[in-house]
C-alpha positions as CSV (number, residue, x, y, z in Angstrom):
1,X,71.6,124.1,88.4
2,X,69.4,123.2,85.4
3,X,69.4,120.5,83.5
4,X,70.7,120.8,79.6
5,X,68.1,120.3,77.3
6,X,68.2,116.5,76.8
7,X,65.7,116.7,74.0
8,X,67.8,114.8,71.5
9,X,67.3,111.7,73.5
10,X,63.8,111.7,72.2
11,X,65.1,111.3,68.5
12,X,67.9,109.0,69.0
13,X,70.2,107.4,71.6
14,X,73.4,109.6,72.9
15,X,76.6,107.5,72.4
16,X,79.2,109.8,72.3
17,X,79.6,111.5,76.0
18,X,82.9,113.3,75.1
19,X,84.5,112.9,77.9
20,X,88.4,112.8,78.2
21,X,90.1,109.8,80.3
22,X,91.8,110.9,83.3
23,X,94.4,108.9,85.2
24,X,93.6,108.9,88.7
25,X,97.4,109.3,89.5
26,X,97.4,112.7,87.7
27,X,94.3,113.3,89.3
28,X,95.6,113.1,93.0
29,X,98.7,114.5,92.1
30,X,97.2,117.4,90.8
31,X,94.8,118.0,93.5
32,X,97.3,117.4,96.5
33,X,99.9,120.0,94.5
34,X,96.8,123.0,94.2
35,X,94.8,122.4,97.8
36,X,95.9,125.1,99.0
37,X,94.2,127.7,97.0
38,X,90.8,126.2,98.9
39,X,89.5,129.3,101.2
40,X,87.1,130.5,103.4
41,X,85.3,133.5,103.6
42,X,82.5,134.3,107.0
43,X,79.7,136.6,106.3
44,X,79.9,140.1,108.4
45,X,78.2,139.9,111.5
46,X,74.7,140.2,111.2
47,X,74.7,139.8,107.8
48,X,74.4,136.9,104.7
49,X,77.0,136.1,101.8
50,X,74.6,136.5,98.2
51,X,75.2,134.8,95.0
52,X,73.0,134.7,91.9
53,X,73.1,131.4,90.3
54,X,71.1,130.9,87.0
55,X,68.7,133.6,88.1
56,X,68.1,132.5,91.7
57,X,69.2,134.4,95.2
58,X,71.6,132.0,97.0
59,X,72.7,133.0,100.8
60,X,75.1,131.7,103.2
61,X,76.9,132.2,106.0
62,X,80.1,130.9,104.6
63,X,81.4,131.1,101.2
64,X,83.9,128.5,100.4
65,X,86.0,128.8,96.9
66,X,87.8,126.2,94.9
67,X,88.6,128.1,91.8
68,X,89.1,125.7,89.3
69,X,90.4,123.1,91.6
70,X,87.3,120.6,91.1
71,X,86.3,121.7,87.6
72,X,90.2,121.4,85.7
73,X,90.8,117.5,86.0
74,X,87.1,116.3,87.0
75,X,84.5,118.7,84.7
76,X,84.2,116.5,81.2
77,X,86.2,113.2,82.1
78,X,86.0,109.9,82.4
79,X,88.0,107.8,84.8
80,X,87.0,103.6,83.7
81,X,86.8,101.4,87.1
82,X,89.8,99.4,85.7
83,X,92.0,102.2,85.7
84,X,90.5,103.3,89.4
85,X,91.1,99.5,91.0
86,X,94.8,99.1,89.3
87,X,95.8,102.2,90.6
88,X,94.3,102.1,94.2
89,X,96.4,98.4,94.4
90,X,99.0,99.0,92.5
91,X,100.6,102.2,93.7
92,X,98.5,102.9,96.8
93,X,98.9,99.5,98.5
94,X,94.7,98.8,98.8
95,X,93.7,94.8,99.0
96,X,90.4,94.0,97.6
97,X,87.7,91.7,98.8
98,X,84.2,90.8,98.9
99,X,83.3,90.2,102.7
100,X,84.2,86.2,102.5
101,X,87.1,86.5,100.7
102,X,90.1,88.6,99.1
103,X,89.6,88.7,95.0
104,X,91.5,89.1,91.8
105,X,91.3,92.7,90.3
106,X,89.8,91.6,86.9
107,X,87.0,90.6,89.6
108,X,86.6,93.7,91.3
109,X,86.8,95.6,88.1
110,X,83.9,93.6,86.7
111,X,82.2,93.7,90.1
112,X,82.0,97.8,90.1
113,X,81.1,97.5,86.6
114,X,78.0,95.1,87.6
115,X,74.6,94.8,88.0
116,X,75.5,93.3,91.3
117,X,73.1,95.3,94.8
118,X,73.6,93.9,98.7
119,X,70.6,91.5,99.5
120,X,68.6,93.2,101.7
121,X,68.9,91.2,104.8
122,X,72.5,91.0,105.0
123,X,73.5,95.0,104.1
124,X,77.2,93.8,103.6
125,X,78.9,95.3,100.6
126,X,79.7,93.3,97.3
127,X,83.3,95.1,96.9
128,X,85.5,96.5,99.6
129,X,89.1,98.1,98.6
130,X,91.0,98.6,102.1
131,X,93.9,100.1,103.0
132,X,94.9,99.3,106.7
133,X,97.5,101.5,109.1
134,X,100.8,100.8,109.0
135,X,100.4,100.1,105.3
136,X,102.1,102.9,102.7
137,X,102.2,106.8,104.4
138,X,99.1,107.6,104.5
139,X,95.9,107.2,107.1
140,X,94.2,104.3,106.7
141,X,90.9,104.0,104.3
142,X,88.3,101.6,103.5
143,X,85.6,102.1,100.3
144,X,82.7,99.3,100.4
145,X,81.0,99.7,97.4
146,X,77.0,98.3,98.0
147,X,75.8,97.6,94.3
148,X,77.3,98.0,90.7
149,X,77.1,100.5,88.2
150,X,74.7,98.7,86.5
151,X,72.1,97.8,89.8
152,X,68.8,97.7,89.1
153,X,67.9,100.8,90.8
154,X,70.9,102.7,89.1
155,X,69.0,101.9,85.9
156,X,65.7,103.4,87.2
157,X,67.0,106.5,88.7
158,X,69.0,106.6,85.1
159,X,66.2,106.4,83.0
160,X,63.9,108.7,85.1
161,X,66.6,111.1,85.0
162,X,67.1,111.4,81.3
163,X,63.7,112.1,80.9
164,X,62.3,115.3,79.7
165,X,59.2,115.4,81.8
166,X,59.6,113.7,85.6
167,X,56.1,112.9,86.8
168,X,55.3,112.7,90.7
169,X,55.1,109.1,90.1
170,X,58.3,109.8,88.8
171,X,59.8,111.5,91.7
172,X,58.6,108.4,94.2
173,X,59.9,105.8,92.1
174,X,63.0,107.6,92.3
175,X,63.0,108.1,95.7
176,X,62.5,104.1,96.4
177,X,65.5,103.5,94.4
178,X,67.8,105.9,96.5
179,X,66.4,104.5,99.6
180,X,67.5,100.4,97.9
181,X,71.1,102.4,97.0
182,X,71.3,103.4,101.1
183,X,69.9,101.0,103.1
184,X,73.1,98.9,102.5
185,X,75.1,101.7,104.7
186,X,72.4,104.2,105.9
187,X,72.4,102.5,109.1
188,X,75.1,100.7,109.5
189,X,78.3,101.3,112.1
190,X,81.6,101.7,111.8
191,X,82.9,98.6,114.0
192,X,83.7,96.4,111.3
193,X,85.5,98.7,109.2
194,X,87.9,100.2,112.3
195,X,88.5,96.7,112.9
196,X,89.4,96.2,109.4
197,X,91.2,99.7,109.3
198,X,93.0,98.8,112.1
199,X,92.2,102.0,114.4
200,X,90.9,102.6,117.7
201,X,87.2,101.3,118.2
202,X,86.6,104.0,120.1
203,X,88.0,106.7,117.8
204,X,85.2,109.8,117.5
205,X,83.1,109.4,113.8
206,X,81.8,112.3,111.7
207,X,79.2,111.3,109.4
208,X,79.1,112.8,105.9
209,X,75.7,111.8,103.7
210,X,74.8,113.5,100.7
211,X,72.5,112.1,98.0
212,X,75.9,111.9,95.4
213,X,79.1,112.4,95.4
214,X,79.8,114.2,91.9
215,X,83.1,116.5,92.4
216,X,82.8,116.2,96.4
217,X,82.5,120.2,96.3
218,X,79.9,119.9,99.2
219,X,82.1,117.7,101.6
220,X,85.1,119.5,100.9
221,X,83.1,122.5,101.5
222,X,82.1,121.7,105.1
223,X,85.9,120.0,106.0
224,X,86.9,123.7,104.8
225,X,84.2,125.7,107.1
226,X,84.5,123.5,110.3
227,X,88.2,123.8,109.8
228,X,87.9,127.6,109.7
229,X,85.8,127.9,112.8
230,X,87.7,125.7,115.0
231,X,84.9,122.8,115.7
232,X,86.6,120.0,113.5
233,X,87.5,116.6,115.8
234,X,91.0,116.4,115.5
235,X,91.8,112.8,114.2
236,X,88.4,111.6,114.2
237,X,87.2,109.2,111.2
238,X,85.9,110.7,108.5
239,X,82.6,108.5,107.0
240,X,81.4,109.8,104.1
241,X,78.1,108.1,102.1
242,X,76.2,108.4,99.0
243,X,73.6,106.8,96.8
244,X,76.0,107.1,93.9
245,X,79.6,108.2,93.9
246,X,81.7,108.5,91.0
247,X,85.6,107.2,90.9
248,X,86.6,111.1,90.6
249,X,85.3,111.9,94.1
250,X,86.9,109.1,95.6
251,X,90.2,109.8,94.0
252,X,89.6,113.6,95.6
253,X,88.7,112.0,99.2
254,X,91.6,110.1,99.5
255,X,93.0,113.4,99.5
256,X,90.8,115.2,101.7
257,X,91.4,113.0,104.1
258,X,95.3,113.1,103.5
259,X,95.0,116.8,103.9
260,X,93.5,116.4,107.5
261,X,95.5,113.5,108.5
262,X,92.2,111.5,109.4
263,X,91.1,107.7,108.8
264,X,88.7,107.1,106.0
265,X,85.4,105.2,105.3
266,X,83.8,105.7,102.2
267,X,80.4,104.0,101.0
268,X,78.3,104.1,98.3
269,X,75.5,102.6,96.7
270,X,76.7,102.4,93.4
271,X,79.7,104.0,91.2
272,X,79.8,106.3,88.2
273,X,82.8,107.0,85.8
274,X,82.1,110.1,84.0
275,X,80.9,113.9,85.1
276,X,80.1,116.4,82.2
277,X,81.1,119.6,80.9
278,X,79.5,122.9,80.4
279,X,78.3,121.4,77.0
280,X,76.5,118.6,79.1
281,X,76.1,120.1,82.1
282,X,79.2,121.0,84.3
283,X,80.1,117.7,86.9
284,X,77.0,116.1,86.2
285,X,77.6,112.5,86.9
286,X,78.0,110.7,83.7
287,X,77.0,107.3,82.0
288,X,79.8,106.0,80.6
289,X,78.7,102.7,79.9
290,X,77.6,101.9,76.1
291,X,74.7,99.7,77.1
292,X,73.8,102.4,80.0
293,X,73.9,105.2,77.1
294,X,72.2,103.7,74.6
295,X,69.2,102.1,77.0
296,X,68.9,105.2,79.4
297,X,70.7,108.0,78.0
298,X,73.4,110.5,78.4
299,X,72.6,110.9,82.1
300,X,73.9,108.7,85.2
301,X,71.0,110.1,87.9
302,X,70.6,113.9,86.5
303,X,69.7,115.9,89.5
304,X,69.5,114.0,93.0
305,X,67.8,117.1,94.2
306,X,65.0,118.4,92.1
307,X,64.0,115.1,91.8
308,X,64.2,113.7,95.5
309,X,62.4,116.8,96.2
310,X,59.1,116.6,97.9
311,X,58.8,120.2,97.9
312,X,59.6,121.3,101.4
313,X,63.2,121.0,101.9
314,X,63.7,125.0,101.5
315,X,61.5,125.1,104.1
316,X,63.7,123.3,106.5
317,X,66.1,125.3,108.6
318,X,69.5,124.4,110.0
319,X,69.2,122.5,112.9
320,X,70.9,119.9,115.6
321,X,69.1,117.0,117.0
322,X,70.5,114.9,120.1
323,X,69.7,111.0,120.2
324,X,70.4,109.3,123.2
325,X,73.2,110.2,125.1
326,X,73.2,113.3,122.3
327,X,77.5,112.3,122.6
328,X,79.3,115.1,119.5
329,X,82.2,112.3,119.0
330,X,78.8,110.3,117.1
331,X,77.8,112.9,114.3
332,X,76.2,112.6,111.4
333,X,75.9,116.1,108.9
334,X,73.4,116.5,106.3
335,X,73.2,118.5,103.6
336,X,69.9,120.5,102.2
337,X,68.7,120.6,99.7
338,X,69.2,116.6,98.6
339,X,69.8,116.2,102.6
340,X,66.1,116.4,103.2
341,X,64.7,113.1,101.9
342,X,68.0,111.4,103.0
343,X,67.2,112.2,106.7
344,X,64.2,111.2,105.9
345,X,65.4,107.6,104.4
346,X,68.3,107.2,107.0
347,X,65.4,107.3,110.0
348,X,63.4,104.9,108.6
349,X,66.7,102.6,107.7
350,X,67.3,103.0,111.7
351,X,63.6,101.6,112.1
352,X,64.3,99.2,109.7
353,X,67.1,97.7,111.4
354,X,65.2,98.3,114.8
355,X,68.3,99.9,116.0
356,X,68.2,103.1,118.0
357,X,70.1,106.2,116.9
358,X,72.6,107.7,119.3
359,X,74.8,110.5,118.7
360,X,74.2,114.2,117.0
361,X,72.9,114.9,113.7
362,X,73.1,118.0,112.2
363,X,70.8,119.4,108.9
364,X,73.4,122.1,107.1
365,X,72.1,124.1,104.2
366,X,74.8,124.1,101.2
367,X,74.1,125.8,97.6
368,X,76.6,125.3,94.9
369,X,77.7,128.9,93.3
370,X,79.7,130.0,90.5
371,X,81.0,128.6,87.3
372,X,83.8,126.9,85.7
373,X,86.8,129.4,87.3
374,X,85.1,130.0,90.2
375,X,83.8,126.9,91.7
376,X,82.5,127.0,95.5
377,X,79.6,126.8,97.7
378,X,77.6,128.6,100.1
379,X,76.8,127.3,103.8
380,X,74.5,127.8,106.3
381,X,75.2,126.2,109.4
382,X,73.0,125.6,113.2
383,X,73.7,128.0,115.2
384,X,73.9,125.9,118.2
385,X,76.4,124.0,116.5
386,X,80.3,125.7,117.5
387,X,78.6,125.9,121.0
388,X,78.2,122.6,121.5
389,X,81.2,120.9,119.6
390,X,83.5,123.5,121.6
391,X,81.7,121.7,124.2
392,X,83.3,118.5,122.9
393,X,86.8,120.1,122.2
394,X,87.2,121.2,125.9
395,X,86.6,117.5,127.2
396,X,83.4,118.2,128.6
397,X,82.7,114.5,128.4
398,X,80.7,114.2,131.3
399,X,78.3,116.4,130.0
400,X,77.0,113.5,127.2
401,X,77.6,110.4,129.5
């Protein structure tokens, strides 16, 4: 998708976003009431599913449609950190905390709001809202939240991204910021939280990373597809991670992971509040901020991909690689084009941590398509992929051990 013509921040800063508050209740209310009209559709045999999107051939194997379900209540809105935090307490029975100590929501509120990041050498989050089982109807969830809007490298991937001309000095500098906004959760385990959660430590783990989580098209995209085909872990936790996730997306995987009956983690690097509109560029994520709008402009991170890009993620093709035991209850999915440099980043956090990978990871190309009534996305998956997670589904165990 291209980027609106931002030259007007040359003149003079933006400081009116027009973006409409949302209430997260309406939010998940609406999206739990209109899931259903989410569907999938396979490509013939032998053949490829085509889309033109702003003059450029997009092909899949799977087409998954949304309608307006992720462009009515998220395109052009805002949705503050306050009103995020009271609700997730309030009505849906989350604690919050810091990793020492449970805190006061004013706290949290200014904590997401911050220009807090994890140190380095301890890769513990700053804010963590947890919602244990046993506690309300639904399956338990934990969000750790590893900077604040207002992080240093938010405000370097911010003001590169409101730029009219991104340099390949640019690009790295960039890059080195969504590698800070990861390493907090790139490679870290799930112990902790299931502990926290309350759930089996030996319940089965599918990885989501993606460079942001804007509407959660993607994510809900692959849920959709895997469903369809029959290769989803029943039950298993769903982890989902991002170098910036806005409070939209969460609000919309609370509700994916309703849908599917399945615990949750969710980590990010740092949170937004606003996504754009057709004017400004349809779920774009969004500054919301005065002193981020006036400093950096309109723009929260403009577009992960095109400027992560070191120019040969098209050239990568879906693929599965097996670490150690190679076990499919471990597995981490990846999503091209933005999913390139982030398997890049999450190997070298592995190294980083001297910690050896174990488990599956799997590179899946995904291309958003169409426009504001017909939202989806295309996606091309390994083809070894079904073979080996029916593998899984039939308790062929043994075979991984």
């Amino acid at each position: 998708m291209a980027l609106p013509d931002l030259s007007e921040l040359d003149r003079e800063p933006v400081t009116d976003t027009e973006l409409r508050r949302i209430d997260p209740a309406d939010l998940y209310q609406f999206l739990t009431d209109n899931w259903g009209q989410i569907h999938v559709e396979a490509a013939p045999s032998g053949q490829k599913i085509q889309r033109e999107v702003h003059d450029e051939l997009k092909t899949g194997d799977y087409e998954v449609s949304v309608g307006k379900l992720l462009i009515e209540n998220h395109a052009g809105t805002e949705l503050p950190a306050g009103d995020f935090v009271r609700w997730m307490v309030e009505d849906e029975g989350f604690t919050l905390s810091d990793t020492k100590q449970e805190l006061p929501t004013r706290d949290a509120i200014d904590l997401l709001e911050s220009s807090e990041i994890a140190e380095e050498e301890t890769r513990t989050p700053v804010f963590r809202l947890l919602r244990p089982l046993g506690v309300g109807e639904g399956p338990a969830m934990c969000f750790e939240f590893f900077g604040g809007s207002q992080s240093e490298p938010m405000r370097i991937i911010s003001r590169i991204g409101n730029k009219l001309n991104v340099t390949p000095e640019d690009k790295e500098l960039y890059r080195e910021q969504v590698f800070r906004l990861t390493s907090g959760f790139g490679a870290k385990g799930t112990t902790k939280a299931k502990e926290l959660m309350g759930v089996p430590p030996s319940l089965a783990k599918e990885k989501l990373l993606d460079d942001c989580f804007a509407s959660l098209m993607t994510s809900i995209g692959w849920e959709k597809v895997v469903n369809h085909l029959g290769i989803v872990q029943s039950g298993a936790l769903l982890e989902m991670g991002a170098a910036v996730g806005t409070m939209q997306a969460l609000v919309t995987a609370m509700v994916l992971a309703e849908q599917e009956h399945r615990p949750l983690v969710v980590r990010v690097g740092a949170p937004a509040f606003g996504l754009g509109n057709e004017k400004t560029g349809l779920n774009y994520i969004m500054n919301t901020q005065p002193d981020m709008v006036k400093t950096h402009g309109l723009f929260a991170c403009a577009d992960f991909g095109a400027i992560m890009s070191e120019g040969g993620e098209k050239d990568i093709q879906p693929h599965v690689t097996l670490y150690g035991k190679g076990n499919p209850h471990y597995h981490t999915v990846f999503f091209l084009n933005g999913g390139g440099p982030l398997l890049k980043m999450l190997r070298q956090h592995y190294v980083d941590r001297d910690k050896p990978i174990n488990g599956m990871f799997s590179v899946v190309r995904a291309s958003r398509v169409g426009g504001t009534n017909d939202w989806g996305a295309l996606f091309t998956l390994p083809e070894s992929l079904p073979r080996i997670m029916n593998l899984n589904d039939i308790g062929s165990d043994a075979l991984f051990s």
